[in-house]
C-alpha positions in Angstrom: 122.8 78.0 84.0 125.7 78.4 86.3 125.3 82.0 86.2 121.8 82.5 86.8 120.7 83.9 90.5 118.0 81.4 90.8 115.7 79.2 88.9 112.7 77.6 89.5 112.0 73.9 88.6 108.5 72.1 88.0 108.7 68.6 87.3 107.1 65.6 88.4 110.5 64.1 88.1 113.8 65.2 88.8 115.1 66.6 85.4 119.0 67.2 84.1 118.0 70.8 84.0 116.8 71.2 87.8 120.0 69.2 88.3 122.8 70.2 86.6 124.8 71.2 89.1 125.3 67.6 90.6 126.6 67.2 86.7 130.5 65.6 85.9 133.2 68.4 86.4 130.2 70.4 88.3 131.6 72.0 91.6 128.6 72.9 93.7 130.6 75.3 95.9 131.5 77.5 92.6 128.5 78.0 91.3 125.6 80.7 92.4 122.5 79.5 90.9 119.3 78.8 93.8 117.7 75.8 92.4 113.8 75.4 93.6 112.2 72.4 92.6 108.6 73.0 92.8 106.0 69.6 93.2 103.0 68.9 90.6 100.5 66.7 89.7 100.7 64.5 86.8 98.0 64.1 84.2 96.5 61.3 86.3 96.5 63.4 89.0 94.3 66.4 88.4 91.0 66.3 86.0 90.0 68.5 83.0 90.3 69.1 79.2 93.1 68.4 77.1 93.8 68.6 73.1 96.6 66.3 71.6 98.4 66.3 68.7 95.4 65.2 66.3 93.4 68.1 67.7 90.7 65.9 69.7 89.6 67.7 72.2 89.1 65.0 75.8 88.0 65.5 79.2 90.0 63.6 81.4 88.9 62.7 85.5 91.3 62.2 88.2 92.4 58.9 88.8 93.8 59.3 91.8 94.8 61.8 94.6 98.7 63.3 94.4 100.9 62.3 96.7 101.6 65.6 98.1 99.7 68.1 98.3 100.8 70.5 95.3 99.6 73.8 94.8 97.5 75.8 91.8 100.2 77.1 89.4 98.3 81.0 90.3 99.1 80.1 94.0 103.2 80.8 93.1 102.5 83.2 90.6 
């Protein structure tokens, strides 16, 4: 990943991969990657269908509001 021109992170949480370069024997000034760490809603967050592992198919309504205000994925697309 340290030779990659940019890469783009969404996560609800900060991940290892949209932080690696704060990583041991990391040296931030070496490496070239743009890291842009996108925000999203959770599951909680946003409402509509979903299917899990045992195929059930479930609607799920929002339970509350995000705390920012993230975008559609089609907006950055």
């Amino acid at each position: 990943m340290t030779k990659l021109d940019w890469m783009v992170n969404v996560n609800v949480f900060d991940s290892e991969t949209g932080s690696f370069w704060k990583g041991p024997g990391m040296d931030p000034k070496k490496i070239k990657t743009e890291v842009f760490q996108l925000p999203c809603a959770a599951s909680m967050e946003k409402e509509g269908s979903i299917s899990n592992s045992g195929r059930w198919m479930q609607w799920r309504y929002k339970a509350a509001n995000p705390l920012e205000s993230p975008s559609p994925m089609g907006y950055y697309v």
